[in-house]
BAFI-3210 file (N, C-alpha, C; in Angstrom, 3 decimals, decimal comma, padded with zeros to 6 digits):
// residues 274
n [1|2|3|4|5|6|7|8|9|10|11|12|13|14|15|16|17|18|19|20|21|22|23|24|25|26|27|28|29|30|31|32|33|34|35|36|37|38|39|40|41|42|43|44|45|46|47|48|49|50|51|52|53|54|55|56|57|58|59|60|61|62|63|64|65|66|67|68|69|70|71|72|73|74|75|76|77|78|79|80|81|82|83|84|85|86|87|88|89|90|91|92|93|94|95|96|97|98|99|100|101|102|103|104|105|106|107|108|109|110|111|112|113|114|115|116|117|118|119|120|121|122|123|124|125|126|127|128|129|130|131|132|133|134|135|136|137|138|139|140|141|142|143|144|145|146|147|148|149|150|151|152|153|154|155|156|157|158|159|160|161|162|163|164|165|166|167|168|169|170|171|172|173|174|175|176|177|178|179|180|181|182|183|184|185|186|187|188|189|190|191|192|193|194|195|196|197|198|199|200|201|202|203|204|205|206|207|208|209|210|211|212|213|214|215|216|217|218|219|220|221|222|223|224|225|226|227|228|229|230|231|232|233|234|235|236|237|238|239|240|241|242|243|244|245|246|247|248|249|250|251|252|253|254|255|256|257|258|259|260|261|262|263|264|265|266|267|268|269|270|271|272|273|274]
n.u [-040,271|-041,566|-044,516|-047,100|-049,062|-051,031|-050,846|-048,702|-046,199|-045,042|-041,613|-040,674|-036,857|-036,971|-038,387|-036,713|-034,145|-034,964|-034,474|-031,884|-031,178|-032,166|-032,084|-033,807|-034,248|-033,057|-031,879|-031,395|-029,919|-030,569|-029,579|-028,466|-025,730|-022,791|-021,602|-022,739|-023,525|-020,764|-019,152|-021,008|-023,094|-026,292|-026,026|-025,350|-026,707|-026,737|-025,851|-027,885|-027,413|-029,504|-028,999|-027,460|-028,083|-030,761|-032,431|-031,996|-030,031|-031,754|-033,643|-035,707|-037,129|-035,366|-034,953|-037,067|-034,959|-032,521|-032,991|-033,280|-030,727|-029,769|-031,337|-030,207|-027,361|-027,603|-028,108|-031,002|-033,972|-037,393|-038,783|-037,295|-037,680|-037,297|-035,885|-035,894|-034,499|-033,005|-032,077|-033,151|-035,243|-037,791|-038,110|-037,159|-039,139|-041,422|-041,021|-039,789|-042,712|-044,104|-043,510|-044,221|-042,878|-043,399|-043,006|-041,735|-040,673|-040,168|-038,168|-038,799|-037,483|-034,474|-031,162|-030,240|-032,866|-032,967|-030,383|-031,339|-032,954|-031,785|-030,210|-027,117|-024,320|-022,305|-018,750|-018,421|-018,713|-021,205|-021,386|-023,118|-024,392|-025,009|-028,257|-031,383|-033,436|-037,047|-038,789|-042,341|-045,044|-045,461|-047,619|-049,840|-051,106|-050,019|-048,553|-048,533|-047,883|-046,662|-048,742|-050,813|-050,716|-051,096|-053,769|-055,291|-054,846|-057,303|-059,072|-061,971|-062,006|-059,579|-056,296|-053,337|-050,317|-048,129|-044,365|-042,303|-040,196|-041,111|-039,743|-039,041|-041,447|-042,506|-041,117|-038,503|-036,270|-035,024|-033,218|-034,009|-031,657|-030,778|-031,051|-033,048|-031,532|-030,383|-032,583|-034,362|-037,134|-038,948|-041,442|-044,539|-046,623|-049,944|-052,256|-052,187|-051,275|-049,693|-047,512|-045,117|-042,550|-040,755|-042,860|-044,443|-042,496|-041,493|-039,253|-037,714|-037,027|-038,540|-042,446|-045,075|-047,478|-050,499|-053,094|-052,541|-050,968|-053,048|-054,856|-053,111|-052,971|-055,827|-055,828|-054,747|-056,855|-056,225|-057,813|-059,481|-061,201|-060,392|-058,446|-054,908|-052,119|-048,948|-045,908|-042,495|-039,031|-037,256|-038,737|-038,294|-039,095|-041,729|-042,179|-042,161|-044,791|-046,560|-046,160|-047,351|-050,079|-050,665|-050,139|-050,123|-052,716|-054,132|-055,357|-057,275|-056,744|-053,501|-050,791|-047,766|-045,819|-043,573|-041,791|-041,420|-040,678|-037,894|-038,680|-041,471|-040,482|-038,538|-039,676|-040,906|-043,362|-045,260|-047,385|-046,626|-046,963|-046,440]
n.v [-099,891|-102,619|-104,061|-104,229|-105,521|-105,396|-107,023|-108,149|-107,493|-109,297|-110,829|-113,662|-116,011|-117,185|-115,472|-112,950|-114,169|-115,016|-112,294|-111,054|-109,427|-107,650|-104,139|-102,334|-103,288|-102,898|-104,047|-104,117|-104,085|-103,627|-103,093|-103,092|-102,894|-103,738|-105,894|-108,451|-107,894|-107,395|-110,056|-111,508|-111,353|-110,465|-111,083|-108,131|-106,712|-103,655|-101,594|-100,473|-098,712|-098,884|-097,270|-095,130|-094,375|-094,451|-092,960|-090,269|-088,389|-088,076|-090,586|-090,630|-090,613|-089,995|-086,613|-085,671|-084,508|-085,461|-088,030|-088,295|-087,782|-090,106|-092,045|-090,967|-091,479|-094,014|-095,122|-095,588|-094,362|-093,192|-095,186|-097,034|-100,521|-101,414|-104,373|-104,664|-106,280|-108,529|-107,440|-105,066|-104,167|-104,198|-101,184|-100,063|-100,704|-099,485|-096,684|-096,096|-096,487|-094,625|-092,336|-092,532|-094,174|-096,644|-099,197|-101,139|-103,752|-106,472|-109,141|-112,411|-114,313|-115,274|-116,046|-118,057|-119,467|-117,696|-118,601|-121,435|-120,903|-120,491|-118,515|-116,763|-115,898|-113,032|-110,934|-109,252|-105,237|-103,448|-101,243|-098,805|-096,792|-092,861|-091,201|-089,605|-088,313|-087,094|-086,784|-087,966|-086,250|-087,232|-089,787|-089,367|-090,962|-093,289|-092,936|-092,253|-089,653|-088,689|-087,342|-088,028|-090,756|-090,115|-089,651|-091,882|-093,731|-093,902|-094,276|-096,336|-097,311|-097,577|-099,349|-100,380|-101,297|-103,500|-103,959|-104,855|-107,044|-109,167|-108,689|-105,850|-104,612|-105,241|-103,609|-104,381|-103,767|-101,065|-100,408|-103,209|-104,812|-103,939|-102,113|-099,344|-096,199|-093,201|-090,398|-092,076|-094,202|-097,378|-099,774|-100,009|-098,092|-097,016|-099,544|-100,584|-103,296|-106,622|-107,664|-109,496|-109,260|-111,255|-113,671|-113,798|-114,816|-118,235|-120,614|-120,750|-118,399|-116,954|-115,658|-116,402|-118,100|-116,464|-117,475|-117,865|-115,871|-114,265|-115,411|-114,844|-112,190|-112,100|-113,290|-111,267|-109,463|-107,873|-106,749|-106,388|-104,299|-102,572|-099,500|-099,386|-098,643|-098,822|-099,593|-100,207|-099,717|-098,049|-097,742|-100,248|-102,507|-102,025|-101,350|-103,857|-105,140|-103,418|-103,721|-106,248|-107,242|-105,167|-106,037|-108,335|-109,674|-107,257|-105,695|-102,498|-100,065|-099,105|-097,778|-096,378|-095,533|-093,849|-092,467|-093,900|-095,892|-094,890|-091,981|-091,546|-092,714|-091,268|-088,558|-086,805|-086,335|-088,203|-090,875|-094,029|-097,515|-100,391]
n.w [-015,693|-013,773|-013,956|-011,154|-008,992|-005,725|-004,500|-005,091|-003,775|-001,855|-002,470|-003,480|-003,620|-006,163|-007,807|-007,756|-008,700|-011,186|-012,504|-012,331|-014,251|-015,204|-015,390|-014,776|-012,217|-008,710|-006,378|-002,862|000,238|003,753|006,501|010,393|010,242|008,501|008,308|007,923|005,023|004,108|004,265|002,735|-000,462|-001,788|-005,229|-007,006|-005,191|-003,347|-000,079|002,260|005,326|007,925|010,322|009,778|007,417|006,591|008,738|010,819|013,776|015,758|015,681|013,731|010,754|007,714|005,528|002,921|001,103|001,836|001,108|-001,033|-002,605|-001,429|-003,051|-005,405|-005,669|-005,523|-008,035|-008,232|-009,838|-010,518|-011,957|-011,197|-009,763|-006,693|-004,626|-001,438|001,000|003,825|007,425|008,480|006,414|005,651|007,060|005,212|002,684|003,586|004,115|001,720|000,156|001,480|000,093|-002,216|-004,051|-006,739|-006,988|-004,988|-003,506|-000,868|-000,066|000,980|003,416|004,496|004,840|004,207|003,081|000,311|-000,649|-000,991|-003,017|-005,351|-005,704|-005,941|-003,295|-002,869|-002,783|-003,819|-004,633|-006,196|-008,738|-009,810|-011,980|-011,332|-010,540|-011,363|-008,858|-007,486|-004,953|-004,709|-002,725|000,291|001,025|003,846|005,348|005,361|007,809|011,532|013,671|017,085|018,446|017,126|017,828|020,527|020,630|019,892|021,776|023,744|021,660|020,667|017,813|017,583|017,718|018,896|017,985|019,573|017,854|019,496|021,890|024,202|026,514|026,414|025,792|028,648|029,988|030,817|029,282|027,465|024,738|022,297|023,373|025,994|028,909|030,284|030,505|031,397|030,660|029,118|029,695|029,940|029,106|027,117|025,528|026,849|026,449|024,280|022,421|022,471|019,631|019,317|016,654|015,628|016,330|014,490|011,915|010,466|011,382|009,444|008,500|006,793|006,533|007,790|006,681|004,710|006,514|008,539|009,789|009,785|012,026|014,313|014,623|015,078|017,301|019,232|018,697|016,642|014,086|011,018|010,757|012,333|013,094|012,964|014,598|014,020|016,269|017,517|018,141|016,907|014,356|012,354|013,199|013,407|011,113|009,803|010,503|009,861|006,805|006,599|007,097|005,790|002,989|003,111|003,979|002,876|004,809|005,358|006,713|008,118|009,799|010,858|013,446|013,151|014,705|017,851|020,074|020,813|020,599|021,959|024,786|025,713|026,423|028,791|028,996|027,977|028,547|030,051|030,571|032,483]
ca.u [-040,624|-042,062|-045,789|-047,284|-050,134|-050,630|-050,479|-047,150|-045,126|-044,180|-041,242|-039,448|-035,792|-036,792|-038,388|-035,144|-033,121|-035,131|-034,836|-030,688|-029,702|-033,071|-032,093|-034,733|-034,444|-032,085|-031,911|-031,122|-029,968|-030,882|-029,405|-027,948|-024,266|-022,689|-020,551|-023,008|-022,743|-019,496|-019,203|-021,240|-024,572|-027,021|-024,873|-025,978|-027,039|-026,270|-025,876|-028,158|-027,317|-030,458|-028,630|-026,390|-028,768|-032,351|-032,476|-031,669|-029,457|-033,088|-033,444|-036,423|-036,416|-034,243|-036,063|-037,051|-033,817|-031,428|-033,730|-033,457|-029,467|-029,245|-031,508|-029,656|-026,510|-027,840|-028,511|-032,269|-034,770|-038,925|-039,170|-036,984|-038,052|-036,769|-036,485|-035,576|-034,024|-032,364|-032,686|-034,264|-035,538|-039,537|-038,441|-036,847|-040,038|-042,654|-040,364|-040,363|-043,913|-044,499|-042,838|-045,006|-042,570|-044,677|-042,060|-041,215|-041,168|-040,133|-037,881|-039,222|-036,916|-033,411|-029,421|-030,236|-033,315|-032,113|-029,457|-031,785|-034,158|-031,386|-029,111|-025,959|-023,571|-020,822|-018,437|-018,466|-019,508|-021,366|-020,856|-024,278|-024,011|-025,866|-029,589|-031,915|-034,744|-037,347|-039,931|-043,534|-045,415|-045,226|-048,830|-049,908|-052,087|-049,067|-047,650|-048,463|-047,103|-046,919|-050,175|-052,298|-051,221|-051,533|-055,118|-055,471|-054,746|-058,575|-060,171|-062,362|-061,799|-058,264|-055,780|-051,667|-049,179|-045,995|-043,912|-041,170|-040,029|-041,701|-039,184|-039,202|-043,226|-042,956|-040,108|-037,089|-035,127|-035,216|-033,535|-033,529|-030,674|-030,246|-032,042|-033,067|-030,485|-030,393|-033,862|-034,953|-038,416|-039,278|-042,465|-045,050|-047,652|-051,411|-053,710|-050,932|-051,125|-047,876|-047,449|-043,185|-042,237|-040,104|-043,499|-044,812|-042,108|-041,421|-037,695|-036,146|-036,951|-040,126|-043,132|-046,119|-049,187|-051,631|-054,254|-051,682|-051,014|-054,477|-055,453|-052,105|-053,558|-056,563|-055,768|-054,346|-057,589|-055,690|-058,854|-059,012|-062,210|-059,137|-057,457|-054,140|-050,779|-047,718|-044,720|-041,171|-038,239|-036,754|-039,521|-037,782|-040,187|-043,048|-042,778|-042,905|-045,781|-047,461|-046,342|-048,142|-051,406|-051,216|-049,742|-050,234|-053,585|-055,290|-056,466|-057,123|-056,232|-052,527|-050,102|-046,475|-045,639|-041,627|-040,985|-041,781|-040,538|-037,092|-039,153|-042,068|-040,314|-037,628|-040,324|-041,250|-044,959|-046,018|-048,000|-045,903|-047,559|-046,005]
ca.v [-100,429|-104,012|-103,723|-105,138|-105,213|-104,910|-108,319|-109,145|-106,927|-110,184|-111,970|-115,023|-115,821|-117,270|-114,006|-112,477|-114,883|-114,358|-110,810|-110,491|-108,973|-106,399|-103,099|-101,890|-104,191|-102,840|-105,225|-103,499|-104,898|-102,898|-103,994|-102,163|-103,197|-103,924|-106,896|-109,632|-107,717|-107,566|-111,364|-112,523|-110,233|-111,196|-110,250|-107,062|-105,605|-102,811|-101,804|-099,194|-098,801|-098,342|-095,687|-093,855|-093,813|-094,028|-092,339|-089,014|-088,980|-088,383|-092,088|-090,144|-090,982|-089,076|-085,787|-086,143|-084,076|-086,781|-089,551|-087,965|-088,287|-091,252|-092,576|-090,613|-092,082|-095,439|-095,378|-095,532|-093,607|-093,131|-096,345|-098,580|-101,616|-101,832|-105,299|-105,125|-107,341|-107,795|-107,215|-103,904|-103,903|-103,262|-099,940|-099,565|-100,935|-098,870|-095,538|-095,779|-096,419|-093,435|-090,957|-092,847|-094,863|-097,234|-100,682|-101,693|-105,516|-107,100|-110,723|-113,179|-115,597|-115,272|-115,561|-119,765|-119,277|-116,873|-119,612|-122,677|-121,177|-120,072|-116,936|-117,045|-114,862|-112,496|-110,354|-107,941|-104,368|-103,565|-100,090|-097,628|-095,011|-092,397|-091,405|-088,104|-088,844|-086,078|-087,724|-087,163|-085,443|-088,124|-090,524|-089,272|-091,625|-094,755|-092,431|-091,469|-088,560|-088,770|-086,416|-089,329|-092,375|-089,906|-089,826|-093,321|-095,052|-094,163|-094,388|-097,074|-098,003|-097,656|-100,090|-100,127|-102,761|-102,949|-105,232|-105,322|-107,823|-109,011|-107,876|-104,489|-104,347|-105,408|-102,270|-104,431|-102,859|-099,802|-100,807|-104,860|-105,553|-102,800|-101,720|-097,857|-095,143|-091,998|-090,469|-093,271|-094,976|-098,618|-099,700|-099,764|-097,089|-097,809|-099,904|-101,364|-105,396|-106,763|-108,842|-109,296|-109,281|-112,350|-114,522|-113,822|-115,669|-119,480|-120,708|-120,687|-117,111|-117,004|-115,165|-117,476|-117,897|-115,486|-117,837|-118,248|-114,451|-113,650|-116,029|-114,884|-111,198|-112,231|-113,490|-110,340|-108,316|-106,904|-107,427|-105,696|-103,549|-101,303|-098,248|-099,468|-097,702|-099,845|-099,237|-100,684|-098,967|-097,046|-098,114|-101,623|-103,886|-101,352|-101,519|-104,991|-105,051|-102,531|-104,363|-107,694|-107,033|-104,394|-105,971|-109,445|-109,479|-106,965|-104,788|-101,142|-098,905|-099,219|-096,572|-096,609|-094,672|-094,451|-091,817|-095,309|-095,800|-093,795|-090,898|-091,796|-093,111|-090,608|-087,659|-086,723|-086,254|-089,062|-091,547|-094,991|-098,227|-101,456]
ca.w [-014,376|-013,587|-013,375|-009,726|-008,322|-004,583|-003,637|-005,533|-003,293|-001,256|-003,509|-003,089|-004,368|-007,099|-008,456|-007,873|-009,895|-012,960|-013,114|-012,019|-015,454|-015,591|-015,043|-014,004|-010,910|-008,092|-004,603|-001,754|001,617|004,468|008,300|011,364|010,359|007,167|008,379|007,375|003,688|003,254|004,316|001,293|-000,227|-003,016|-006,765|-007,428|-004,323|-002,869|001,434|003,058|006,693|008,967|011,293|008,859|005,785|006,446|010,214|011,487|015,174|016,457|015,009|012,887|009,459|007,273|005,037|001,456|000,563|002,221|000,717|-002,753|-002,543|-001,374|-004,140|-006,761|-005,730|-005,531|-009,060|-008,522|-010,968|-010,318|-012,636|-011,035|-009,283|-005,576|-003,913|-000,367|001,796|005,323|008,571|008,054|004,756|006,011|006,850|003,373|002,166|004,063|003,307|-000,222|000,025|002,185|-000,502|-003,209|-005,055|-007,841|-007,794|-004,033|-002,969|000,296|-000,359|001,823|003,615|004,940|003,259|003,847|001,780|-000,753|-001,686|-001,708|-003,857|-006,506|-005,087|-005,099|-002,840|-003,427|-001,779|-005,044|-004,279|-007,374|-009,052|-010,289|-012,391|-010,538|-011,039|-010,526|-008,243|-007,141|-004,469|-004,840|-001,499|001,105|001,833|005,192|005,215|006,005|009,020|012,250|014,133|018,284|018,352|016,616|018,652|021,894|020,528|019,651|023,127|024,028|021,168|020,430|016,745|017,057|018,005|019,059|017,686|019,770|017,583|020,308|022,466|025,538|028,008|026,191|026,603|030,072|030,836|031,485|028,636|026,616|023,744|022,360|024,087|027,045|029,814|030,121|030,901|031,733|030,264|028,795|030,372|029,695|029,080|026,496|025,462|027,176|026,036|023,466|022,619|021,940|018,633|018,797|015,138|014,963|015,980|012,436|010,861|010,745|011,892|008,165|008,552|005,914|006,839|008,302|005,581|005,375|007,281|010,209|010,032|010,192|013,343|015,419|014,895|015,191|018,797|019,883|018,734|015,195|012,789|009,748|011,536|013,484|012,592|013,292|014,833|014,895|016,756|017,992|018,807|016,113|012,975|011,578|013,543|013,427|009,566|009,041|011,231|008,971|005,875|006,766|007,371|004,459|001,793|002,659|004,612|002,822|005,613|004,842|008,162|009,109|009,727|011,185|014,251|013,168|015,972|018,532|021,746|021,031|020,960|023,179|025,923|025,912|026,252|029,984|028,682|027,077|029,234|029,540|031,059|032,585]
c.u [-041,531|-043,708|-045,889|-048,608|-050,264|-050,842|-049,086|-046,516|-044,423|-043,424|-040,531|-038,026|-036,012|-037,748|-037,409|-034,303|-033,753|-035,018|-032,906|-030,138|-030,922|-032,464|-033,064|-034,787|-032,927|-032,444|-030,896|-031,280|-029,363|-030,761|-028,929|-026,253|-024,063|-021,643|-021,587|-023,073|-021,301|-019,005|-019,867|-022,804|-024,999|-026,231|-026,072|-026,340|-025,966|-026,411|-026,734|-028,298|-028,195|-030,175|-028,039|-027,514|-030,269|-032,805|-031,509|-031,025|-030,647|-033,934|-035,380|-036,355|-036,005|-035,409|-035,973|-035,742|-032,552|-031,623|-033,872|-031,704|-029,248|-030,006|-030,986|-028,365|-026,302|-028,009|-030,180|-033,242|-036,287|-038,772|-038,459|-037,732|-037,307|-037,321|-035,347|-035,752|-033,573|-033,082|-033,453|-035,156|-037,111|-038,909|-038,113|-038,050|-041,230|-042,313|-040,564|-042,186|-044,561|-044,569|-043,412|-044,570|-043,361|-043,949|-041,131|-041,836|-039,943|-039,658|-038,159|-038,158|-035,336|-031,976|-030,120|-031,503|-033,281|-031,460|-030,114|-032,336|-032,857|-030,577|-028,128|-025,386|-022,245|-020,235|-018,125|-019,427|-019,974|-021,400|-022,218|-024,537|-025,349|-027,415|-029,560|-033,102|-035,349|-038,570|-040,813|-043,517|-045,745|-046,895|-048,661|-050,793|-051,767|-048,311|-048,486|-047,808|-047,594|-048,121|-051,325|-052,067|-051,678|-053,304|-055,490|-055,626|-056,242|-059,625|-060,323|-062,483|-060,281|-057,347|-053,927|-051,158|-048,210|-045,432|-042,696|-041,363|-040,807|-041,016|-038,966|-040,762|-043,192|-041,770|-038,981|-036,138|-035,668|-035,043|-033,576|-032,793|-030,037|-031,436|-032,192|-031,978|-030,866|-032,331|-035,176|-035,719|-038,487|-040,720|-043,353|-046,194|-049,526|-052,164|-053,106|-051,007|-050,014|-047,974|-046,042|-043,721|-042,015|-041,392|-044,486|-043,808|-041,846|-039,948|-037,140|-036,189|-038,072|-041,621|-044,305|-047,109|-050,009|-052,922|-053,452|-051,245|-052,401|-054,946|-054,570|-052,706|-054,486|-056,745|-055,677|-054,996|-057,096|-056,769|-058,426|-060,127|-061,399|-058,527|-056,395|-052,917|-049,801|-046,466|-043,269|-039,921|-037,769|-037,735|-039,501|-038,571|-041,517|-043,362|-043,091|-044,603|-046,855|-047,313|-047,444|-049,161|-051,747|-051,050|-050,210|-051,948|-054,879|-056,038|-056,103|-056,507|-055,001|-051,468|-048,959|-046,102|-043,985|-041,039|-040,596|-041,526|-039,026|-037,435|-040,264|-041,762|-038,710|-037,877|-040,769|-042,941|-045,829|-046,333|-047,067|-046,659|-046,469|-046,635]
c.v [-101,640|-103,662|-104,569|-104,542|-105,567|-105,780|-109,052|-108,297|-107,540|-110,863|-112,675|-115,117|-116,400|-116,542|-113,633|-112,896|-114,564|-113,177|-110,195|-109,430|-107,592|-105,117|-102,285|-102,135|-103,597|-103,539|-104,298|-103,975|-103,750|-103,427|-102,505|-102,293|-103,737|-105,211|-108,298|-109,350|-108,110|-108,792|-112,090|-111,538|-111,213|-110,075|-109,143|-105,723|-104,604|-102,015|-100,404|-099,483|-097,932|-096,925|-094,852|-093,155|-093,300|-092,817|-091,286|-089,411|-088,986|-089,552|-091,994|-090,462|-089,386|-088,033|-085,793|-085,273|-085,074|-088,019|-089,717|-087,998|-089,706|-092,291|-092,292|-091,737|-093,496|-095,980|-095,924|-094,220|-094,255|-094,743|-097,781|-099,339|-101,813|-103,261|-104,817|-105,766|-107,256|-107,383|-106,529|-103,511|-103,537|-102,110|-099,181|-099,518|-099,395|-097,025|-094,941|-095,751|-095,178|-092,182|-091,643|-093,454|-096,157|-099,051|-100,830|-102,806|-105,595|-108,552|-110,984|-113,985|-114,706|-115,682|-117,548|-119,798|-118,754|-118,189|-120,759|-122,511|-120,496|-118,939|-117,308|-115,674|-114,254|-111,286|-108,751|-106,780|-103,853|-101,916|-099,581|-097,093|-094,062|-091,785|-089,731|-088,507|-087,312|-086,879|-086,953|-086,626|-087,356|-088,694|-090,312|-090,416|-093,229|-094,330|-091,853|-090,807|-088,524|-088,129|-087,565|-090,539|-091,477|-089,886|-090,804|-093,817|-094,827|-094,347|-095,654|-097,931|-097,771|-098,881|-099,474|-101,230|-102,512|-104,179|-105,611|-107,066|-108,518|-108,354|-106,098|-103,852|-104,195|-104,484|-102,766|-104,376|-102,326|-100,180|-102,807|-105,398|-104,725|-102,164|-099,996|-096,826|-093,862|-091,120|-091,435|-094,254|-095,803|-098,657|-100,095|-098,554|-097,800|-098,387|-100,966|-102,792|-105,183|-108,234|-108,740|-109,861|-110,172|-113,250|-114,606|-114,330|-116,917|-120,018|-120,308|-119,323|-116,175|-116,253|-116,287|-117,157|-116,748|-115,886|-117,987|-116,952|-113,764|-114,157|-115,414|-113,618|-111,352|-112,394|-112,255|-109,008|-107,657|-107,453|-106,204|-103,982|-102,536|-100,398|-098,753|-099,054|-098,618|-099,046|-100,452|-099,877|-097,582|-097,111|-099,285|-102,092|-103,515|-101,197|-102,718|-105,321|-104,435|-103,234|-105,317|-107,826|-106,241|-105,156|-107,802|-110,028|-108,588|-105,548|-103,135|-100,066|-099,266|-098,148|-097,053|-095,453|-094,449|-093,536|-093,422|-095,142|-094,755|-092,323|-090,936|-091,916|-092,444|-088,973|-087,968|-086,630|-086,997|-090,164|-093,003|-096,400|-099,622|-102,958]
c.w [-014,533|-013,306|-012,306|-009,794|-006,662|-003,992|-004,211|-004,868|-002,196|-002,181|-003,271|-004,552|-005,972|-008,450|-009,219|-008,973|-011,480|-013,576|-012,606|-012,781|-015,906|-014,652|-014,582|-012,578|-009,836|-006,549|-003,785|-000,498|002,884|006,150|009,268|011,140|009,046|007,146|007,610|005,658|002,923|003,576|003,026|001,118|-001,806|-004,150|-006,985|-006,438|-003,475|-001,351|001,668|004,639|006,711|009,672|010,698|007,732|005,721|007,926|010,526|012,864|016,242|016,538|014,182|011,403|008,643|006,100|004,085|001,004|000,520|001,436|-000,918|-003,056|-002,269|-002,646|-005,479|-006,727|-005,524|-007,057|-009,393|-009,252|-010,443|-011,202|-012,439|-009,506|-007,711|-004,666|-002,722|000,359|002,977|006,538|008,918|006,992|004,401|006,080|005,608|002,601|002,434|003,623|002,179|-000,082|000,718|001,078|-002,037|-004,162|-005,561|-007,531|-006,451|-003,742|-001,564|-000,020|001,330|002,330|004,416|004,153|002,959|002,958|000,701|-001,705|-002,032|-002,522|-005,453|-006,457|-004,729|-004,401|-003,077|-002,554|-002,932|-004,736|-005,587|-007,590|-009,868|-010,666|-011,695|-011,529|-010,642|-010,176|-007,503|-006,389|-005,156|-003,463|-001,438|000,818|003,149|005,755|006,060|007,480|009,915|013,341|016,008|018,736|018,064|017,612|020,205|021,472|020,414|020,839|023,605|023,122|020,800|019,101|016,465|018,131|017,843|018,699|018,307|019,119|018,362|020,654|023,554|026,631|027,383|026,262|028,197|030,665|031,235|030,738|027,605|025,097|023,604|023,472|025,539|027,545|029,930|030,694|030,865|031,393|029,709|029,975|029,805|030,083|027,987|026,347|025,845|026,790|024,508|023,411|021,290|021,009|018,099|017,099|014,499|015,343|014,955|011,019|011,276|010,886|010,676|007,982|007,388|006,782|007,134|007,193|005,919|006,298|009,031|010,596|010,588|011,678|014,306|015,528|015,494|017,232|019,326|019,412|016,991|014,196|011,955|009,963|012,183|012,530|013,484|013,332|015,087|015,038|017,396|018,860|018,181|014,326|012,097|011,452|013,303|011,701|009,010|009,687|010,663|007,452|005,987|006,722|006,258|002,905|001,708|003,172|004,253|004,195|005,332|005,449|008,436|008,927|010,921|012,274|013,982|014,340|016,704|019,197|021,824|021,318|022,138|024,320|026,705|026,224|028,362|030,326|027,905|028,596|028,738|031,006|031,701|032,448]
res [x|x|x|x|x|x|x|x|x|x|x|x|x|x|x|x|x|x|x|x|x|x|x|x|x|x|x|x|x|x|x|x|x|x|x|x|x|x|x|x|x|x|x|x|x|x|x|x|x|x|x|x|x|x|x|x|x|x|x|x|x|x|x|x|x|x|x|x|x|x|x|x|x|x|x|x|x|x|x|x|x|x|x|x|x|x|x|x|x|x|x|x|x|x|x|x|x|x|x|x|x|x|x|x|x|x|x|x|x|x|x|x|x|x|x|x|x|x|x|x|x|x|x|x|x|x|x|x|x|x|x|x|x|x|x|x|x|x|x|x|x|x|x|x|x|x|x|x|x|x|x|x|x|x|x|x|x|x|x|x|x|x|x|x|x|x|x|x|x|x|x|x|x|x|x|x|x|x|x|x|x|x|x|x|x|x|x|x|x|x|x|x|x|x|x|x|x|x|x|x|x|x|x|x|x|x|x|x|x|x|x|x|x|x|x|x|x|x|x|x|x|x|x|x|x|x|x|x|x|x|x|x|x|x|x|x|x|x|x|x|x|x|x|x|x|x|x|x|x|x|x|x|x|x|x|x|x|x|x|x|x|x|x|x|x|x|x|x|x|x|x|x|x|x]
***
C-alpha cells in the first residue's frame, strides 16, 4: 500500500498517470448511471453504481457484509490504494473511510481534466482477479445517526451543512430534480445553513483552494470551532461536504448524516423548516 498522509488524500491526474501499472492502485468510478462509463472511463477503472452498490432501497448505505463482497469482487485487498472518482466518488471516499480503510484518495477535476493533465480514456472493462476483504469496526466518530442531528439543531456548538440545492432547501423539490410526492416533505432541517456542493468547485470542475474554501464556509458560519453534521439527499453531496473541510481544511469535528433528507423528510416526526 502507498503510504499517505492526511493531507495527500486530494490527487490530481497527474498522480494517477504515474501510478497506472501499480497494483496496488485500483481507480474506481462511482456515479448514479453507468452510461457516462461505458462511453469512455479512465484505463483501468472499474464502475460502482451509487444505487445498486453502495445504497440499500432505504437509500442507507449498504452493511459491512455487502461492502465486504463487493470489495472482494472488485479485486480490492486491506493494502490496496483506492482512488475515487465521479460523480459520486465522496461517498465512495467517506465509506471506505468510515470502515477504516488505510489508502483512500479523492481525484480532483472532471473527464476534461483527467485528459489534459495526462488520462487517457477507454471503453475497456478491465478484469480483477478477486480479493478477500474483512472490514475493521466502522469510525463512529465520521457518522451521524438521525438521533444526533435531532440533537444538534439546538445545540450551540453544533452546526448543519445542507449541501443541497437552493430550491431543495427552500422545499420546492424533494429530490434534485422532482418535487415531493406522496410522503415525501420538502424543506430543510432547522437551523440548517445551506452550502450547495457544486459552489465549492470552479467551472473546469476542480475544487476551489483551500483559502477560497475556507472564506465561502467561513461566510456561512462553518469554522473549524463547530461540531459539524452534513447532509443532502441520499449522502453523495453530504460526503463531499465532509471531505473538504476534513481532508482539505483540516478541521477536526465533521460527521456525515448519510440517512439525509430521504430519511428525514420522509419520517412524519422529524421537524422540517422552510
Amino acid at each position: 500500500m502507498i503510504t499517505l498522509s492526511e493531507t495527500d488524500t486530494l490527487v490530481d491526474a497527474a498522480w494517477v498517470a504515474a501510478r497506472l501499472t501499480d497494483r496496488d492502485v485500483r481507480l474506481v468510478e462511482v456515479d448514479v448511471s453507468r452510461s457516462a462509463y461505458d462511453a469512455g472511463h479512465l484505463d483501468g477503472a472499474i464502475f460502482w453504481d451509487l444505487y445498486k452498490d453502495l445504497l440499500q432501497p432505504s437509500y442507507r448505505i449498504i452493511e459491512a457484509p455487502a461492502l465486504e463482497q463487493l470489495l472482494s469482487r472488485s479485486g480490492i485487498a486491506p493494502k490496496t490504494t483506492i482512488v475515487f472518482h465521479g460523480y459520486a466518488a465522496a461517498l465512495g471516499v467517506w465509506l471506505l473511510t468510515y470502515y477504516r480503510h488505510r489508502g483512500v484518495l479523492l481525484l480532483d477535476g472532471s473527464r476534461k481534466t483527467w485528459q489534459a493533465g495526462g488520462l487517457t480514456m477507454t471503453t475497456t472493462i478491465p478484469v480483477h482477479a478477486p480479493a478477500t476483504y474483512r472490514l475493521s469496526e466502522p469510525d463512529s466518530t465520521i457518522r451521524a445517526m438521525r438521533d444526533t442531528v435531532q440533537e444538534a439543531i439546538d445545540a450551540p456548538h453544533s452546526l448543519l451543512l445542507d449541501a443541497r440545492s437552493d430550491l431543495e432547501y427552500r422545499g420546492e423539490r424533494f429530490w434534485p430534480s422532482l418535487p415531493p410526492q406522496g410522503n415525501e416533505r420538502a424543506g430543510h432541517i432547522p437551523g440548517a445553513v445551506l452550502v450547495p456542493a457544486d459552489t465549492t468547485c470552479r467551472e473546469d470542475g476542480t475544487f476551489k483552494s483551500p483559502a477560497e474554501l475556507r472564506a465561502l464556509y467561513a461566510d456561512h458560519g462553518v469554522t473549524e470551532n463547530k461540531d459539524i453534521i452534513t447532509y443532502c439527499t441520499v449522502g453523495g453531496r453530504a460526503s463531499q461536504a465532509w471531505f473538504l473541510p476534513t481532508h482539505v481544511l483540516g478541521y477536526p469535528s465533521v460527521r456525515v448524516y448519510d440517512g439525509s433528507w430521504a430519511e428525514w423528510g420522509t419520517r412524519p416526526d422529524t421537524p422540517v423548516a422552510l
